[in-house]
Wavefront OBJ file of the C-alpha trace (Angstrom):
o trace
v 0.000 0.000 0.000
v 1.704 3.444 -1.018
v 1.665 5.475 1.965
v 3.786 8.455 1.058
v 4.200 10.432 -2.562
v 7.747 12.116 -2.852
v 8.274 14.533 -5.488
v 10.775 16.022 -7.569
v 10.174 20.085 -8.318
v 11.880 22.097 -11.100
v 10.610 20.325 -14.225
v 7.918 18.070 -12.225
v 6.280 20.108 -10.069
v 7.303 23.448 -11.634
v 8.438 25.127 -14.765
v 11.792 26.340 -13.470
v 14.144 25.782 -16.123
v 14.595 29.191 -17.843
v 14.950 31.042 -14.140
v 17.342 28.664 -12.756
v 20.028 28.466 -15.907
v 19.183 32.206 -16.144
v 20.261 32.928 -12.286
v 22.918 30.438 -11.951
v 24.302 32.011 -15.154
v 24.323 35.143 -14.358
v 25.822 34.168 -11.070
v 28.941 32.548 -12.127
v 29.484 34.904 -14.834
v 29.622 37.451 -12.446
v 32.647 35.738 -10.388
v 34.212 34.805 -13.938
v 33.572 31.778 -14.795
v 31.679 30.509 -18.185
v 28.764 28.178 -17.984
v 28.971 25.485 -20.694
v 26.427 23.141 -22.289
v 28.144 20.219 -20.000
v 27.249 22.231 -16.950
v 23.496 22.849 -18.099
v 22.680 19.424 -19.085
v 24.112 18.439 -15.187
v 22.301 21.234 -13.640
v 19.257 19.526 -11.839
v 20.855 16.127 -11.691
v 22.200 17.407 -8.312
v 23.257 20.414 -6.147
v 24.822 22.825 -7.648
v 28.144 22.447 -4.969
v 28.699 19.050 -7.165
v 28.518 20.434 -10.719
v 30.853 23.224 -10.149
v 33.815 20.915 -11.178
v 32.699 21.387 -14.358
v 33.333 24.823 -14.661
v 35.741 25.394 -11.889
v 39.377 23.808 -12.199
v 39.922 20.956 -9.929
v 43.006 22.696 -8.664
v 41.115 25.621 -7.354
v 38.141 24.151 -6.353
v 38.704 23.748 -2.461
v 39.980 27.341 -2.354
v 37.169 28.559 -4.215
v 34.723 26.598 -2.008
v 35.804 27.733 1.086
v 36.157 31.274 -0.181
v 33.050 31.761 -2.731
v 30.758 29.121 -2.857
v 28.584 30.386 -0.128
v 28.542 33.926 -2.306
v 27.510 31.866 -5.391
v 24.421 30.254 -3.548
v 23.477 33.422 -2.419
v 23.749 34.980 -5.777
v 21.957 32.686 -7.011
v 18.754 31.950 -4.386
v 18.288 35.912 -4.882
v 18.179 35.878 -8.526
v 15.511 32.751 -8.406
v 13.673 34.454 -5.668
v 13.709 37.693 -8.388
v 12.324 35.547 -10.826
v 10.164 33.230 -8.846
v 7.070 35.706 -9.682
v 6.849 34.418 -13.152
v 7.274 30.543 -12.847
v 4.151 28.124 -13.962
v 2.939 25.535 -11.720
v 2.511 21.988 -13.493
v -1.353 21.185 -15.018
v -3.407 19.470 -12.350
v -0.941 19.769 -9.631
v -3.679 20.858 -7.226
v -5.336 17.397 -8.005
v -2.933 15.983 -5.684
v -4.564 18.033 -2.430
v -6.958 15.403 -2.962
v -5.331 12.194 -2.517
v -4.997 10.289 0.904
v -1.681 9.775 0.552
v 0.821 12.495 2.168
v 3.155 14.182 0.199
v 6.543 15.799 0.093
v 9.266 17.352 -1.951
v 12.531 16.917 -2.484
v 14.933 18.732 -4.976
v 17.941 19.526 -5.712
v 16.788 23.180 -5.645
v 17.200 25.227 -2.179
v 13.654 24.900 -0.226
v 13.637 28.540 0.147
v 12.779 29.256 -3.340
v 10.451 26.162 -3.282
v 8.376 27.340 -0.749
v 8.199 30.888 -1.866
v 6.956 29.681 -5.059
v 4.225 27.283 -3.749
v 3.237 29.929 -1.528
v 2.783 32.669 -4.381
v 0.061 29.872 -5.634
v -1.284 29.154 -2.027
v -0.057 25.482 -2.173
v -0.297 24.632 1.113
v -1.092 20.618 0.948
v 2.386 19.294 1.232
v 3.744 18.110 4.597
v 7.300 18.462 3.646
v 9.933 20.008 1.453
v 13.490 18.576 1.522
v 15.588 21.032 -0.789
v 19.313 20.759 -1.237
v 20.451 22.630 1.506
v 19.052 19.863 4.028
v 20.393 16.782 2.487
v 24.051 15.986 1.367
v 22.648 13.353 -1.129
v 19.001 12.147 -2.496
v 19.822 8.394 -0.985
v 20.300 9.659 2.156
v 17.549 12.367 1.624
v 15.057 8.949 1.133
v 16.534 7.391 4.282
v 15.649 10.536 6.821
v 12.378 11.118 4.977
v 11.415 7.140 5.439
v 12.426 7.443 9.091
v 10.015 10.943 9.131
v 7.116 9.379 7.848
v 7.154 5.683 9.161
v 7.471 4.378 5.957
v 9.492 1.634 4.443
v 10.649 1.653 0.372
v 7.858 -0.572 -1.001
v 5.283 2.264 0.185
v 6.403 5.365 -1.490
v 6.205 6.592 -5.116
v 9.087 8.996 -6.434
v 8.019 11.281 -9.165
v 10.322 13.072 -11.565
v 11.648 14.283 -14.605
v 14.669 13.213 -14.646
v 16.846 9.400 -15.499
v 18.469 10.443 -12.327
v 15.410 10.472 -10.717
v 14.521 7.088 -12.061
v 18.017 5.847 -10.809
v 17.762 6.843 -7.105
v 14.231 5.309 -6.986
v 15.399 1.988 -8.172
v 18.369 2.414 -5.282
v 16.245 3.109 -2.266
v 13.449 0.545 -3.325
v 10.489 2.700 -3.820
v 8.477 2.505 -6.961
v 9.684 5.418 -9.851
v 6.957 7.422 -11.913
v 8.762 9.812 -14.429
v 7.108 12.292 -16.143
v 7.062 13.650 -19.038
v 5.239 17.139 -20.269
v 5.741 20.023 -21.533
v 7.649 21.475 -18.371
v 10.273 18.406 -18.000
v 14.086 18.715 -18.315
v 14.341 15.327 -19.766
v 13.196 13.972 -23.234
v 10.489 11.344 -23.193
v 13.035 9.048 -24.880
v 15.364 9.420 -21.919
v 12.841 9.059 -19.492
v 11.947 5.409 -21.112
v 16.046 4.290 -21.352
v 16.158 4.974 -17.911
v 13.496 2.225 -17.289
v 10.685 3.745 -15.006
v 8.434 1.388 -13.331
v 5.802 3.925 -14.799
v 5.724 7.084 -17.271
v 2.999 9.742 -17.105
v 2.679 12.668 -19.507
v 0.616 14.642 -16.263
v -0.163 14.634 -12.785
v -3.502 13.736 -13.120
v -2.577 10.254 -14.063
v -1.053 9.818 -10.793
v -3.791 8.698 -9.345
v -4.801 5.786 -11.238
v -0.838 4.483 -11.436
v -1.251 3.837 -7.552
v -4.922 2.449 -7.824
v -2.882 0.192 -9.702
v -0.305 -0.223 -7.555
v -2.809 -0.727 -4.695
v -4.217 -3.484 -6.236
v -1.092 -5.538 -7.066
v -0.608 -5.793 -3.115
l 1 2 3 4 5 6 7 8 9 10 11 12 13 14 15 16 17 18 19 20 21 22 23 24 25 26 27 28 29 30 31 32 33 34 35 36 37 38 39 40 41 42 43 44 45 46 47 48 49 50 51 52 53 54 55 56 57 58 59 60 61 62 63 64 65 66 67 68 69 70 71 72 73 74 75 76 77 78 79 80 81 82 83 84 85 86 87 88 89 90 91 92 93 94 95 96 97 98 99 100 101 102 103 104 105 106 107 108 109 110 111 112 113 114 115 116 117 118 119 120 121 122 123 124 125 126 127 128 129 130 131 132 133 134 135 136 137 138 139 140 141 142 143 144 145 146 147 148 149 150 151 152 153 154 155 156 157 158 159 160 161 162 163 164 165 166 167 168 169 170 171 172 173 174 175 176 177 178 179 180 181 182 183 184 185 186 187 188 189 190 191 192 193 194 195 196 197 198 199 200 201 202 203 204 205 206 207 208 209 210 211 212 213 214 215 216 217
């Protein structure tokens, strides 16, 4: 029986992509260093402190991390807070207030922004939001959040829009949804080589995936 519905945000629950590359951007350009395509197609897939190799020499990346990463992040949460006015919400996310189950987000975006977002839309129906600042990775994210909620693997569903996603469901044990619509990072063809247990094109299908699931217990 699913018990507990954990969700991904920018490109699940949110159409974030433009604001995020556009304030991370913006930030590292302004301590001199040049975002490239490598970096973008990484940034989601985890915290930003773990993609900065890729634009940041290894040889100067402890200095720089002790001396400027903290300035980066804060860069950056105010120019997403800037832009967090004009973000789009999923379809049907507010179809979700109805189901039984609880539900919670976690993200590899900082749960500051998250929440200001959700509550410029008066989203108020989720009983937790893990961002990147409170977990060092999405395993052990899974781990605190099962201990949270009383819940073991088998009973939660992980939604996102990302093969990563996928990839960390299938490693904690819970059962993986991806999605993809018009708002996803990922292409629907990556999405399916990752191997979901399930693929939805919107939130609204949620619902019958764990009827389904329901059942099969």
């Amino acid at each position: 029986m699913i018990k507990l519905i954990v969700l991904d945000f920018d490109g699940t629950i949110a159409d974030t992509r433009k604001v995020v590359e556009k304030s991370i951007k913006s930030s590292l350009e302004k301590w001199g260093f040049k975002v490239n395509e490598k970096f973008l197609k990484a940034l989601g897939n985890a915290p930003l402190k773990q993609i900065l190799p890729l634009v940041i020499d290894r040889t100067m990346m402890r200095k720089f991390l002790d001396e400027k990463i903290h300035l980066i992040a804060k860069d950056f949460m105010e120019g997403e807070s800037k832009y967090a006015g004009g973000i789009k919400l999923a379809a049907h996310l507010k179809l979700l207030e109805g189901m039984k189950e609880r539900k919670v987000i976690m993200s590899n975006n900082v749960s500051s922004f998250i929440e200001e977002v959700l509550s410029n839309f008066k989203i108020k129906f989720f009983d937790g939001i893990y961002g990147a600042d409170k977990w060092k990775n999405k395993i052990d994210a899974f781990k605190s959040i099962m201990r949270r909620y009383n819940v073991k693997s088998n009973e939660i569903v992980y939604i996102g829009d990302r093969p990563v996603d996928v990839k960390v469901a299938r490693e904690v044990g819970c059962v993986s949804v991806a999605i993809s619509s018009k708002i996803s990072w990922s292409s629907r063809k990556d999405l399916l080589d990752a191997g979901p247990d399930y693929l939805i094109s919107d939130l609204k299908d949620l619902k019958k995936i764990i009827g389904k699931i329901n059942q099969k217990k």
